[in-house]
N, C-alpha and C positions, 0 to 999 in steps of 0.2 A: 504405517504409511510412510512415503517419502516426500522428500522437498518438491516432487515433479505429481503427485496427489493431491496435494494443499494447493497446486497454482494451478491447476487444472479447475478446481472449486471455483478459486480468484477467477481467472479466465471466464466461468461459468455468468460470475457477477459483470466482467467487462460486456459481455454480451448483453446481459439485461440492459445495460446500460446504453451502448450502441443503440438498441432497440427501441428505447425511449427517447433518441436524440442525444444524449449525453457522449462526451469523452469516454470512451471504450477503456473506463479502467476502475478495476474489480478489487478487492481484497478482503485478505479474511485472518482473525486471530486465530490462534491453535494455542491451548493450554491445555497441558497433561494430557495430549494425546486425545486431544478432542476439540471439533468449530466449535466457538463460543460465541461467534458474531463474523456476519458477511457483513457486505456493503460496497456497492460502487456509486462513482460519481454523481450528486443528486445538486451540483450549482445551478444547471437551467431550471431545474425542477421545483428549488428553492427559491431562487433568485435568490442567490446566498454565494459568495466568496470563498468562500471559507469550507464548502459542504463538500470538498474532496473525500473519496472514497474513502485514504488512512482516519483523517478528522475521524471521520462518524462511522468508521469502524473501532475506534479505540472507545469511541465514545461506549459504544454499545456493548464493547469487552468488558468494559467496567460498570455497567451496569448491571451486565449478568453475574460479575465477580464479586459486584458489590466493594471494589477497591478500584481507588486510581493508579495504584502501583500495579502493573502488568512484570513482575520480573520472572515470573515464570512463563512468559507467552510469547511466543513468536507471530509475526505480520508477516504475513503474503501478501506483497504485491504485484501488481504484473507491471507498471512502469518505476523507476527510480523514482523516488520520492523528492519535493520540490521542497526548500528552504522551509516554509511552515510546515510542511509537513514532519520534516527533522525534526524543527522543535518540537510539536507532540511525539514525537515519539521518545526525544529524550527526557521530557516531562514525562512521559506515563510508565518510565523505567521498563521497557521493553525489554526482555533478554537477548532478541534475535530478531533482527528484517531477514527478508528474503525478498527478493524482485525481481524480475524479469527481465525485462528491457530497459538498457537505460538509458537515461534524457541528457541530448549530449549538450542543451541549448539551455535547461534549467535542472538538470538532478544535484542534488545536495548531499547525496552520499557516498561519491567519488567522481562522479564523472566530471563534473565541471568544480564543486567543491566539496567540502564532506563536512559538513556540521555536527555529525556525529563524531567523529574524532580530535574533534574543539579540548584541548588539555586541561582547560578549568574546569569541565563538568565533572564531577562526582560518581557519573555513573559510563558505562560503556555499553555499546550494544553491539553484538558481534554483524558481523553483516555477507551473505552470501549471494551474489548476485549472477546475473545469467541465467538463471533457471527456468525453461521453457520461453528462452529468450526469442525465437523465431516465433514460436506463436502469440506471446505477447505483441512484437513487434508489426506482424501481418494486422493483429488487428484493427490493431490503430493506425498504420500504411491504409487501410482497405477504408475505415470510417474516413479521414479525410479526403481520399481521393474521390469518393461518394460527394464529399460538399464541395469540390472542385467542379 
């Protein structure tokens, strides 16, 4: 499969999420060539902060790994990932993001700033972004303009 298969998944999860009322954003881990954990937005659902899609996708990556080191897994997401969310990923030693669309007003892994590229960290995560960037981007265009 390709980087535009895995965010087609993620997108799958943006949707659920729109559909429950959440922020329309989806993602999913891949290690050794196989999902291991979806997950979109569940903050209203939680009434939790913190319950971003990455969060409680990595969470659940590592549960089914049964390790918090992820350095064999890549993260699909469909929007750039926001300053917390950088830090779990450079905590859970990711090998690879992938994302979508990105957040020109909070992403954290280039767009505004890159957390993952912080030089005292120990580890590195490669980072390919754009991917399925127009249909990320419509979906989250189309949910807000919905709450307008």
């Amino acid at each position: 499969m390709f980087h535009q298969d895995w965010m087609r998944m993620a997108l799958k999860q943006a949707q659920m999420a729109a559909e429950q009322g959440e922020v329309p954003i989806g993602a999913v881990v891949v290690h050794k060539g196989q999902v291991v954990a979806e997950a979109h937005n569940e903050k209203e659902q939680r009434n939790d902060p913190t319950a971003h899609a990455e969060v409680l996708v990595i969470q659940r990556a590592t549960e089914v790994l049964g390790t918090w080191r992820l350095t064999d897994a890549t993260l699909y997401v469909t929007l750039e990932p926001c300053p917390m969310c950088a830090g779990a990923i450079v905590q859970s030693r990711l090998k690879q993001l992938v994302y979508g669309a990105a957040d020109l007003k909070g992403g954290a892994t280039g767009s505004v700033m890159n957390v993952l590229d912080y030089t005292l960290w120990n580890h590195r995560v490669d980072i390919v972004a754009g991917v399925l960037e127009d249909e990320c981007s419509k979906i989250l265009k189309t949910f807000f303009k919905r709450l307008r």
